[in-house]
N, C-alpha and C positions, 0 to 999 in steps of 0.2 A: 067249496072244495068237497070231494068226495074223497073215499079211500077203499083202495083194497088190502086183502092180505096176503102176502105169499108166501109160500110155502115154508121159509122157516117161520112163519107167524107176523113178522115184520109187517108194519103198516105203511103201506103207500099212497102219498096225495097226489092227487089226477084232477084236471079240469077235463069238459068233456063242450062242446059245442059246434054246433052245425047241425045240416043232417046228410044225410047218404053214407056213400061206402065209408068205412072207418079207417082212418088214419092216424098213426101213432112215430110222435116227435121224440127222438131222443138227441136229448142234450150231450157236449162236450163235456170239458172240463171248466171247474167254477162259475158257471149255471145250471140254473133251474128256472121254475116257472116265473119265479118273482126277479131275474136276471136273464138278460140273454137274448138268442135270436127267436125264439118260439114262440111269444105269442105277437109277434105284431105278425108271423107267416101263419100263427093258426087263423089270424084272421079274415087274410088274405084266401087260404082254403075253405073255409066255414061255408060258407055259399053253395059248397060244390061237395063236400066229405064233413062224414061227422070226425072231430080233429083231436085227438085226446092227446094232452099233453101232462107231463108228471113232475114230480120232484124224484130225482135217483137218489139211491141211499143215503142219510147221509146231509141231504140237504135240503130246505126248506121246512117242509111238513111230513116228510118221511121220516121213518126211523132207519137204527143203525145197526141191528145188530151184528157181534161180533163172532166168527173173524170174518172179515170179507173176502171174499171171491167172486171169480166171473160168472159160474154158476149162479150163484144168488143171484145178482144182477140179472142176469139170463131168467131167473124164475122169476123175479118183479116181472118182466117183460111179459111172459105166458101169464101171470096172472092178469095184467091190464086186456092180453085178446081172450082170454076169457071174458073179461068184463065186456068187450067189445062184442063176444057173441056168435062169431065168425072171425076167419082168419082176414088178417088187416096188409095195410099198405105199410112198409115200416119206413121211415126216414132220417138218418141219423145223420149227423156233423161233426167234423175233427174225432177226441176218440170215441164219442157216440158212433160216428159209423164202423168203428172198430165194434164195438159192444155188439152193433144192431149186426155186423157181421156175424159175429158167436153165435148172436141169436138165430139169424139165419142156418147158421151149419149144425146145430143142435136141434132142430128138427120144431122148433116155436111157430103156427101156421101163421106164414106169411103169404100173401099173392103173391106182391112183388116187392122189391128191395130197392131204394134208391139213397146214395150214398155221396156224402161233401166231403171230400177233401180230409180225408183219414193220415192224421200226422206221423206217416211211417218214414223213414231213412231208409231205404233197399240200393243204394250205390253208392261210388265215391263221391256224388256231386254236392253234399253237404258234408263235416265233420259229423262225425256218431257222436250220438246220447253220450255212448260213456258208459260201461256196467257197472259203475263205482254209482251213476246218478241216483237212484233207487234208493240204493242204502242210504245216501248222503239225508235224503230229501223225509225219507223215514225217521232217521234220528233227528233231525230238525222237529218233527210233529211231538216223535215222542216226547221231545224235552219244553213240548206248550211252545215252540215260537214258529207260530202259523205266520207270524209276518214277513219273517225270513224264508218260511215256505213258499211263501208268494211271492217273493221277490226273487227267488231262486229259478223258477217256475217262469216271471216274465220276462225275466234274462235269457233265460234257454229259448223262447219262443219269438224273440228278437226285438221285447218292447227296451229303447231306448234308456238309458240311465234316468236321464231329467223326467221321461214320460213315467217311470216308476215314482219317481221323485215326488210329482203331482199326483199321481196317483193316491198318494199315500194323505195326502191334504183335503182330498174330497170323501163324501158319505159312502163311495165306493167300497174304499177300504175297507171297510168295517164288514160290507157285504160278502167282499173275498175272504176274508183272515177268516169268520166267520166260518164255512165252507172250507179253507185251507189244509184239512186234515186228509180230504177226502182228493186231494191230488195223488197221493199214495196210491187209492183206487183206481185211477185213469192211468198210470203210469205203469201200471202194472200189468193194464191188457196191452198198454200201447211200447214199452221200454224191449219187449222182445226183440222189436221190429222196427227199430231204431239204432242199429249198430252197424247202418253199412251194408247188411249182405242178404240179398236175394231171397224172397218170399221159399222158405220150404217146398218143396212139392206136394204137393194135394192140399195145401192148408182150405179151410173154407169151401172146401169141392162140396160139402154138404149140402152149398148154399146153391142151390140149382133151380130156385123159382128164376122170372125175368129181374134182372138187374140193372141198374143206370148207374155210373159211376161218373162224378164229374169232379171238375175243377176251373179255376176260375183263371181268364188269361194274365191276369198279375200277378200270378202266384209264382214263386219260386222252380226253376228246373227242378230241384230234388223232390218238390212237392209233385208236379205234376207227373213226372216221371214214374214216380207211387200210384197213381192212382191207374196211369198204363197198366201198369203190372198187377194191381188189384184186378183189371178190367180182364187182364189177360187168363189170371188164374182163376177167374170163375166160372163156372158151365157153360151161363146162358145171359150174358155178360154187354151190352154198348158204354161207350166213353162219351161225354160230350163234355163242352171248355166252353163255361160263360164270360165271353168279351168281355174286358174292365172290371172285373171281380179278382179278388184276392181271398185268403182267408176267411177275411171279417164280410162274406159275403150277404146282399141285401137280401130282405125280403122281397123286392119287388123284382128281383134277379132269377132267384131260386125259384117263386108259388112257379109261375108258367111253365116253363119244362116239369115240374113234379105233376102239374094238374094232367100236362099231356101224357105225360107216362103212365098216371095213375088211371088208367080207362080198361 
């Protein structure tokens, strides 16, 4: 593991391997490096890009300091393409591509932007979050019961009663509660834009390097219909729909469109 520091001094852990142009993975909600979809796809890219992947505040080998915000987050970010030495390919998932958006529109040098299925609500076709969610999901952390955090969290996100049930039975568990604090932070870039109603005007217009926005063809209409409207509202913007993919999208789905976009 490596680290860097950003800007408010906070330390961030990053793996770093491959070689060529750099490319920089940001995680969703309740992963990191030691969880999650990113390193079986940094490995998949490694060949082709040097592939840095990180712990976000909060989780794994990073620190936390407080209070949080997207900003900060946003400055982890600019410090890893600093590390990186040049501006990078960014590639975020769920509310990681919310994040890597900000970072996009806040001026972080990126090439290009490619983005998975950012969990917004922008129409009727699902029920809303809820502006109650946030609060609810906060007091739960503050009062130390990450596990109800978690289970609060996989309910919202459609995992089954019984599938929590197991959930809670395996070494898993421990890895999410563990991390469970830090869904505060994801729900906080992502709960704006979970209520139902139509992307703002000009949100993210910052974000004007090339862009890929996809989604996967099992995924939900209110999902993919989001990511239209991601696709619609940014500059310099294509859509693409990976056949037989849903959220929990593979590695071996995703590396080939990112490698061909990434050129």
């Amino acid at each position: 593991m490596a680290v860097v520091i950003s800007k408010d001094g906070t330390r961030i852990g990053f793996d770093r391997e491959g070689q060529g142009p750099p490319v920089l993975l940001v995680d969703g909600a309740m992963c990191y490096r030691g969880q999650g979809p990113m390193k079986p796809l940094a490995t998949r890219l490694a060949p082709h890009f040097t592939v840095f992947t990180y712990d976000r505040r909060g989780r794994g080998e990073s620190g936390d300091t407080q209070p949080w915000s997207v900003e900060r987050e946003v400055e982890d970010i600019a410090a890893l393409v600093r590390e990186a030495g040049q501006p990078v390919y960014l590639y975020g998932i769920s509310s990681g591509a919310v994040l890597a958006l900000e970072a996009a529109d806040r001026g972080v040098p990126i090439r290009k932007l490619a983005l998975y299925e950012a969990p917004l609500i922008l129409d009727g076709t699902r029920e809303p979050l809820g502006d109650d969610f946030l609060p609810r999901m906060k007091a739960l952390i503050a009062d130390n019961r990450r596990g109800d955090a978690v289970k609060m969290f996989m309910k919202a996100v459609g995992v089954p009663a019984i599938g929590i049930f197991f959930m809670r039975l395996m070494p898993v568990w421990k890895k999410l509660t563990g991390i469970g604090h830090t869904l505060q932070y994801d729900l906080g870039m992502t709960t704006p834009y979970q209520q139902g109603h139509p992307l703002p005007a000009g949100r993210w217009s910052g974000a004007s390097m090339p862009a890929l926005v996809m989604d996967g063809g099992k995924s939900p209409t209110w999902m993919r219909n989001a990511q239209a409207a991601i696709a619609k509202a940014l500059p310099h913007a294509s859509a693409k729909t990976l056949p037989g993919q849903n959220h929990m999208v593979s590695a071996e789905a995703i590396a080939p469109p990112l490698m061909e976009f990434f050129v």
